[in-house]
C-alpha positions in Angstrom: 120.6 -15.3 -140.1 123.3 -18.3 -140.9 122.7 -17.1 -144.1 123.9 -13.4 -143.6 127.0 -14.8 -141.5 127.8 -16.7 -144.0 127.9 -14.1 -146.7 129.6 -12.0 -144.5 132.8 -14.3 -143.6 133.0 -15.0 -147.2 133.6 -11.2 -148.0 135.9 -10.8 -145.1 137.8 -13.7 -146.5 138.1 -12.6 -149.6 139.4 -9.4 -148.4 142.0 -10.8 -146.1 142.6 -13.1 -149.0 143.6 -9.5 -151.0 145.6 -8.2 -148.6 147.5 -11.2 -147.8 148.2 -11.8 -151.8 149.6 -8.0 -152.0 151.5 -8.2 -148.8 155.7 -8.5 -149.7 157.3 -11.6 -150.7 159.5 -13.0 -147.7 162.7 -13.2 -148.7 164.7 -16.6 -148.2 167.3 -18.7 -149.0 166.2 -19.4 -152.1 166.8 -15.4 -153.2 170.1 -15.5 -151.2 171.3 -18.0 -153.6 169.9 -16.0 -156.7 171.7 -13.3 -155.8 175.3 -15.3 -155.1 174.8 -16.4 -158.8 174.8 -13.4 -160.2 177.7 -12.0 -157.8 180.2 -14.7 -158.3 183.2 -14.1 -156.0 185.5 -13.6 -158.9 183.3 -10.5 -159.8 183.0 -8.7 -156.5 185.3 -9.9 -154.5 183.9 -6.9 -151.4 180.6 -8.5 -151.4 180.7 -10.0 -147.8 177.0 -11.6 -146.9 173.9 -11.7 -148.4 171.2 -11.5 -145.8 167.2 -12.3 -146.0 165.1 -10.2 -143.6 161.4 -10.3 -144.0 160.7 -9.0 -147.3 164.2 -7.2 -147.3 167.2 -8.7 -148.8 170.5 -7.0 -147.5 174.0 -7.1 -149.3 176.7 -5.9 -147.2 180.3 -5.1 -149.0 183.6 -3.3 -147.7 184.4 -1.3 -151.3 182.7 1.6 -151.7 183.6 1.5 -155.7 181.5 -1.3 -156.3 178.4 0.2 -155.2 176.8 1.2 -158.7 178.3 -2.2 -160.0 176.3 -4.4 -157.7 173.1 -2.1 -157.6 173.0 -2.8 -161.5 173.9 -6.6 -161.2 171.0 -7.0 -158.6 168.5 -4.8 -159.7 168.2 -7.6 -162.8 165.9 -9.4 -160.0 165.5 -7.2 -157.7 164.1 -3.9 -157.0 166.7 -1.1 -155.0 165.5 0.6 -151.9 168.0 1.8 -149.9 171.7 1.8 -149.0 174.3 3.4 -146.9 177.5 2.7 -144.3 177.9 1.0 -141.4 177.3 4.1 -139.5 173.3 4.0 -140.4 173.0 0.2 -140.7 169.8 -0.9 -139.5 169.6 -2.4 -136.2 168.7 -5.6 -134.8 169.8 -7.8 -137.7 172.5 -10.5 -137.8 175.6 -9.9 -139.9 174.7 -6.1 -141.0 176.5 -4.1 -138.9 180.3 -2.7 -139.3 180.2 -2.5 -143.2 178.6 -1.2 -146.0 174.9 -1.9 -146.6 172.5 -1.9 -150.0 168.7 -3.3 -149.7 167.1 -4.8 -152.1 162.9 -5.9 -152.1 161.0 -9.0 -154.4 159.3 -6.6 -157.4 155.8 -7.1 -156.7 154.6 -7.7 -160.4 156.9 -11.1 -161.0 158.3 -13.2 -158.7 162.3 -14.1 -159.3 161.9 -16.9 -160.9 159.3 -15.5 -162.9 160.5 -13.4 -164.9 159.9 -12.4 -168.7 160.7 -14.8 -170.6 162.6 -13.8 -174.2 160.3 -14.4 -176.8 161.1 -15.9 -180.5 159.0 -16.0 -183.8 161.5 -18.0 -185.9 162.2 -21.1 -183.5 160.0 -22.5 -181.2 159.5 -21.2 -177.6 161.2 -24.5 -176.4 164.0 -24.9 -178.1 165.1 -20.8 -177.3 164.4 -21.8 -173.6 167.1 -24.8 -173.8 169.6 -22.6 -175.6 169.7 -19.8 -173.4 170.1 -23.0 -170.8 172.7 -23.7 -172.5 174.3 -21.0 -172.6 174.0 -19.4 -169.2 175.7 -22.8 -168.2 178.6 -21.8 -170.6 178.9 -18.6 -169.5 178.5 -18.9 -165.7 175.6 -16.0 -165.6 171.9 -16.5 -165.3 170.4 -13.3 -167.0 171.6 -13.9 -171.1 169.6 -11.5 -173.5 167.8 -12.8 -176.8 167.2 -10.7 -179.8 166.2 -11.6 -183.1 165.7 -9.9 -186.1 163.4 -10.2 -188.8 163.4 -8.0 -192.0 161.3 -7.9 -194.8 164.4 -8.5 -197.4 165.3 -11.6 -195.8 168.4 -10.1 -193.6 168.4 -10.2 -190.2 169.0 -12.9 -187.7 169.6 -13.3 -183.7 171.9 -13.2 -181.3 172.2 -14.0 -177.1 173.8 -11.1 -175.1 175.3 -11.5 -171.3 176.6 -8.7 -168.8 178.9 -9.8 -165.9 179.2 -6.2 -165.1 179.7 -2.8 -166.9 182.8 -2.9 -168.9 182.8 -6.9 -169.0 180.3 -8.6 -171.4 180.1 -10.7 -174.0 177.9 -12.1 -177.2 176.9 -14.9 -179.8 174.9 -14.9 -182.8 174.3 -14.7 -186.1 173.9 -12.4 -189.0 172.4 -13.0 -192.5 173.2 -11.1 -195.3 171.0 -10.5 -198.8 174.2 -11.9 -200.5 174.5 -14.8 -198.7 177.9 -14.5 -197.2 176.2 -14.6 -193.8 178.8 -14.2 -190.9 178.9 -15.7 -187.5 180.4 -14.0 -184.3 181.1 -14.9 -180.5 183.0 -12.5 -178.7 183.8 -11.2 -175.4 184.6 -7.7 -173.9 186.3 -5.9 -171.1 187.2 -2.6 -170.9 186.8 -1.5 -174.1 188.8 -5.0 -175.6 187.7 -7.2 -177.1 188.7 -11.2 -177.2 186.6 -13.6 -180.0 185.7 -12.5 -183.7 183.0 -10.5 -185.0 182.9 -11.9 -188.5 183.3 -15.6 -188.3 182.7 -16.5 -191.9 180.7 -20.3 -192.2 183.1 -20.8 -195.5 186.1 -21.3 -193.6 185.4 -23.3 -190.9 187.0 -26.5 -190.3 184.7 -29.9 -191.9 182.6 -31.3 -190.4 180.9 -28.1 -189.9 182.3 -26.0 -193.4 179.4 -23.9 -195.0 176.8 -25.6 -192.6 174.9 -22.3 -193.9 175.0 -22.9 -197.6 170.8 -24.0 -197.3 169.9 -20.4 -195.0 169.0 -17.7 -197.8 166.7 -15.4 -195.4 165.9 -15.4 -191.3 162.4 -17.5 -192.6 164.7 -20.9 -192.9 166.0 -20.9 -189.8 165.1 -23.6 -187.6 165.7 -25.4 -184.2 168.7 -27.4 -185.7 170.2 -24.2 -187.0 170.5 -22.6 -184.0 171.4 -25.3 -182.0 174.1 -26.3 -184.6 175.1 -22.9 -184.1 175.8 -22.3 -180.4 177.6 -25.8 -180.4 179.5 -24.4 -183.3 180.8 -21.5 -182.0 181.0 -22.5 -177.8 184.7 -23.4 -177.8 184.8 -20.2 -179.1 182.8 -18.4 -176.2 184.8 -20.7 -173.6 188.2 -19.3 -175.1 186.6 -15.5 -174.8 185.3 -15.8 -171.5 188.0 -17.2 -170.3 190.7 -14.2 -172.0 188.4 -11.6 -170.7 188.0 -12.8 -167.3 191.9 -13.3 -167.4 192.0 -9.1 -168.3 189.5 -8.3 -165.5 191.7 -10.7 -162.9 194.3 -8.3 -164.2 192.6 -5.0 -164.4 191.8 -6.0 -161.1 194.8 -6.7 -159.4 196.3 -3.3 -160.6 194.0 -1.4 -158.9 194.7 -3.7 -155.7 198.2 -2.6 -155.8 197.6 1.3 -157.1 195.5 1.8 -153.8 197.1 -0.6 -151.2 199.4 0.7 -148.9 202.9 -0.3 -147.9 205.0 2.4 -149.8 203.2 1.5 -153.4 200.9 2.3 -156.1 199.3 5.8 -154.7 201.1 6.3 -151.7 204.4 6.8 -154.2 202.7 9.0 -156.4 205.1 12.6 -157.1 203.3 15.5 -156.3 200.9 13.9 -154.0 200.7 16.2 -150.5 203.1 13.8 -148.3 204.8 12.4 -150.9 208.4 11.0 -149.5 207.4 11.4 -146.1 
């Protein structure tokens, strides 16, 4: 009889053990703060609070334009579920009404701090892991892209990719080319311009790092070093990009601040708008 009980409680166990490991995630404070890294004031300046609820995560905003923008810049961790105004906030929760609304939930398949890790076949796993530490540092964003690229006449190389948002982005990397003249490039975007250089030729740079490439003939003699020499290389060049594109956004910005503001400018002086001179 014991025996039976036993057997019994084990199998309910196991079951409440089932449903307890495929309930939701909770969300804390530790998502909070993943999301406020990857929407930095000086990127979405609407973005008001960022509030946990059970296994809800709620980001409230007062521009409507920046919707899409931060439903793309969240979704890199987290899944989208719902949005709308304040009129259809959800009630009972602190901080969520009288603006606009977008919920986010933990995807059930990785946790946030869990996700897929970029893989490598030229370096080892390691040493990619402290560069893209590296460079999410340098940068200021924590989701940075790795490719590489391996063909069979030797070309190919790698590069590290970052999005602050749509039109703003920027990369680093390298390219190797079956005549050896193997090019460099770290550049920035934003809004279709671009700050840095695509074709950063090794040759030219200044000693102590002139024709630091001369020894790479195809993708197969890379190495830790190599990379790592790289991305110190070229990160006074990423710093200088980042920092011009940034300065265009600011800009870009402050335009539209004006266009749409009121006080007799921008698109309350527009000629042949209904009202115009009134």
């Amino acid at each position: 009889m014991n025996m039976i009980k036993t057997t019994k409680m084990k199998k309910l166990k196991d079951i409440l053990n089932e449903v307890l490991s495929e309930a939701p995630k909770k969300m804390t404070k530790v998502h909070v703060k993943q999301v406020q890294k990857l929407l930095k004031p000086n990127m979405f300046k609407s973005v008001e609070n960022i509030i946990p609820h059970k296994d809800i995560l709620f980001v409230t905003y007062t521009n409507y334009r920046d919707r899409a923008k931060i439903i793309k810049q969240v979704e890199k961790l987290y899944k989208y579920d719902n949005d709308g105004r304040s009129t259809n906030a959800p009630r009972g929760i602190m901080g969520l009404g009288g603006t606009n609304w977008i919920a986010f939930t933990t995807r059930h398949d990785e946790s946030v701090n869990e996700a897929k890790q970029p893989q490598t076949k030229i370096f080892d796993q390691g040493a990619l892991n402290d560069s893209l530490k590296q460079i999410k540092k340098l940068v200021g964003i924590e989701e940075v892209e790795y490719d590489e690229f391996r063909f069979a006449n030797g070309t190919g190389g790698f590069s590290f990719k970052w999005e602050h948002g749509i039109k703003h982005f920027g990369s680093l990397g390298l390219s190797l080319r079956q005549d050896g003249n193997h090019m460099l490039y770290a550049s920035s975007m934003y809004n279709g311009k671009r700050f840095g250089d695509e074709k950063i030729d090794p040759k030219r740079l200044p000693t102590p790092n002139k024709d630091f490439l001369r020894h790479i003939r195809t993708w197969k003699d890379l190495d830790n070093l190599t990379m790592q020499t790289i991305i110190t290389v070229l990160s006074k060049d990423v710093i200088k990009n980042e920092a011009a594109a940034n300065k265009a956004f600011e800009q870009d910005r402050q335009a539209q601040s004006d266009f749409y503001s009121g006080g007799g400018k921008g698109y309350f002086k527009q000629k042949g708008r209904i009202g115009y001179g009134l």
